[in-house]
N, C-alpha and C positions, 0 to 999 in steps of 0.2 A: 537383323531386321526380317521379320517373315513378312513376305509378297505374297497378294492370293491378284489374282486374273478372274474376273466374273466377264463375261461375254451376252451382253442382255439382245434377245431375236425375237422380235414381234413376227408375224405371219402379214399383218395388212397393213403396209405401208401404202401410205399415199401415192406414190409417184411409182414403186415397183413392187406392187403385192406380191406374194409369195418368195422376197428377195432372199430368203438365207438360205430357199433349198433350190435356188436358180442353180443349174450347172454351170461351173469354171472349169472348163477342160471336162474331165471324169469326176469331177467331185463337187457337191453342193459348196457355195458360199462359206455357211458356215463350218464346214469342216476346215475348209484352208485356214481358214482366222485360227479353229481350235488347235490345229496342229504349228500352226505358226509360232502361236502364246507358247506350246509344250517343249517345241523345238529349242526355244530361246534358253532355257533350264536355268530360268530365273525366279521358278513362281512355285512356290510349296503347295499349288495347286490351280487347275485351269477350272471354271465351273461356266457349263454353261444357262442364262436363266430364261424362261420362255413360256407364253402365254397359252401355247399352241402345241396339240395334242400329237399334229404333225411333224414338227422342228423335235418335240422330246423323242419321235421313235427314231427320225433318223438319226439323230446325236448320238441317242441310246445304240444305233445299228450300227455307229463307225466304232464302237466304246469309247464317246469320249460323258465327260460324266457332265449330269443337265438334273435340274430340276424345274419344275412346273412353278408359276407367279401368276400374279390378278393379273385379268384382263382390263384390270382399270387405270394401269399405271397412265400418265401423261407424257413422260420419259424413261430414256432410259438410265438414266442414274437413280429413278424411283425402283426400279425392275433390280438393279443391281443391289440397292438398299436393304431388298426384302432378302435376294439372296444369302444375301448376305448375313441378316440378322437370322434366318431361318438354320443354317448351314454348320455345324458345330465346328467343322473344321476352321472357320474366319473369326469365331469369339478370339482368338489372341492373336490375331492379322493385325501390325503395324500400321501396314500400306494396303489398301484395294485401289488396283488398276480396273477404270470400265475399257476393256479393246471392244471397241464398236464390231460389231458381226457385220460391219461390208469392208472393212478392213484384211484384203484376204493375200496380201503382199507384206503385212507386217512383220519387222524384223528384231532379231536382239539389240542389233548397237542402237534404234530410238529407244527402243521400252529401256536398255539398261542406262543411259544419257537420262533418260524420266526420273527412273530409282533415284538414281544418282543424287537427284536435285534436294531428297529428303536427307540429306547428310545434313544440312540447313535444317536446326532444330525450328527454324522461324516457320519454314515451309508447311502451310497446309493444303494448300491444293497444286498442282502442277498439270501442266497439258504441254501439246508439244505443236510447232509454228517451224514454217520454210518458210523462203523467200522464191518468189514468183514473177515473173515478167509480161507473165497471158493469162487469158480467162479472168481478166481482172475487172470485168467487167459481170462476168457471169454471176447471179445470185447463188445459185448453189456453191459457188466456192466463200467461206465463211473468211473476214481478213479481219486482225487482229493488231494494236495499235500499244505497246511496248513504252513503260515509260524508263529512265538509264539501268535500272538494274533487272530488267527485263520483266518487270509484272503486269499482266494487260492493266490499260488504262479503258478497250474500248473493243467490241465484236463488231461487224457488223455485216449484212451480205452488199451491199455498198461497195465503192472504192475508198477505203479510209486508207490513205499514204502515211507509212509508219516516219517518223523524221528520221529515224538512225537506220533505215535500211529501204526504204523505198516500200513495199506493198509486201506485207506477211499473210502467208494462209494459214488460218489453224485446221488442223488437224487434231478431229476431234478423238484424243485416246486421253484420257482423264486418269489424274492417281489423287486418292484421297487418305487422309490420314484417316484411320478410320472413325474418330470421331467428329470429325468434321462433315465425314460421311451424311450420318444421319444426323445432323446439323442441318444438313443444307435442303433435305428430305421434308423436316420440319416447316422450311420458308415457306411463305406463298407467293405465286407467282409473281413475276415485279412486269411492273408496266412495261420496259425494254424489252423484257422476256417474250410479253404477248405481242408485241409490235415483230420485233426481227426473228420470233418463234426459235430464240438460243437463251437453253436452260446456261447456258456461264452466266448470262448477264444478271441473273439472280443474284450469284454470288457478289459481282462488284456493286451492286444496288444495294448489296446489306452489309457492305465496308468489308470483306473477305480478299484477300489479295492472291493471284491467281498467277503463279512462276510460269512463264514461257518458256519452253526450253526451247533450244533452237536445232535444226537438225538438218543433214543433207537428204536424208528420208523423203520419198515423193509419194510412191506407192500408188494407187487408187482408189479413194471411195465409191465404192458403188451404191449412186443415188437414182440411178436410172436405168432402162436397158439398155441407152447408148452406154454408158459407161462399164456394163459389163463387157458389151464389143471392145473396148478401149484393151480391159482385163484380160479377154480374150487374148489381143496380139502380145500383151506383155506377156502372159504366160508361155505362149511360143517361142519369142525372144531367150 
């Protein structure tokens, strides 16, 4: 099964503009994500994709390999989309993993527990969910709602109380079967989607069934500057 890794890095986030070339220690955001994905030596290729003239030189300046995307995407699974269709090396990619670019802790044993789930010829999309005991209240933690064989039923930034485990976070690192990819590319946005502004809900809104996989993996998203403080002391740790 050939893995590709596409990494999509906007420049103007809402909440932490300029977030992938924020410093972690000595190193931009997006480098730690791109050396994480390479580290893992699971993926016939890490690619990173980006809107922004600045993210392509330094990507281009650590050597990890990036190409340029519309400024018009909406998301980032549109961003990966392109990369993806543009990129000769992903025309016979199986699986595209999106590892979100503020993902800068991620490891091999989630992404290969992700892989894993497409051994399931049923599988066509998979993401991966902890369980959590705080910040359950917090909107920016996204909670995810599992029905017995683990496929969301439900997102939401809410408190939705899962029955079989009490309160799940997703964690958004997405693997697509690659036709399902631009499948999903295709939809228009669904009402859920514009309300809790989470491109999954798309998929369960057009009957697409979305495997959770479950993981001891915490890591941190960086959504904000405090959360790169957060990043900060783990990295010290």
């Amino acid at each position: 099964m050939k893995v590709i890794a596409i990494i999509p890095a906007r420049f103007d986030s809402t909440r932490f503009p300029g977030k992938p070339l924020a410093k972690l220690g000595n190193k931009y955001i997006i480098q730690h994500v791109y050396e994480q994905a390479q580290k893992s030596g699971l993926f016939a290729e890490v690619i990173v994709g980006t809107d922004d003239q600045r993210i392509f030189e330094a990507v281009d300046g650590f050597g990890g390999k990036v190409t340029l995307t519309s400024k018009k995407h909406k998301s980032g699974t549109d961003r990966v989309a392109e990369v993806c269709n543009k990129m000769s090396s992903c025309k016979d990619a199986d699986v595209i993993i999106n590892v979100q670019g503020d993902e800068p802790f991620i490891s091999e044993k989630p992404l290969r527990k992700l892989i894993d789930a497409f051994k399931d010829p049923e599988v066509m999309v998979a993401s991966l969910m902890h369980e959590i005991t705080k910040d359950i209240e917090d909107p920016n933690v996204v909670k995810v709602v599992c029905d017995e064989n683990d496929n969301a039923l439900n997102f939401s930034r809410s408190a939705i109380r899962s029955p079989k485990a009490g309160f799940l976070k997703h964690i958004g690192v997405y693997a697509f079967r690659r036709k399902t990819l631009f499948e999903f590319v295709e939809l228009p946005e669904s009402k859920l989607e514009k309300i809790e502004k989470l491109e999954q809900l798309r998929l369960l809104e057009n009957g697409y069934k979305i495997k959770m996989v479950l993981t001891s993996y915490r890591g941190i998203g960086i959504d904000t500057p405090q959360d790169l403080e957060k990043a900060e002391k783990m990295l010290i740790k």
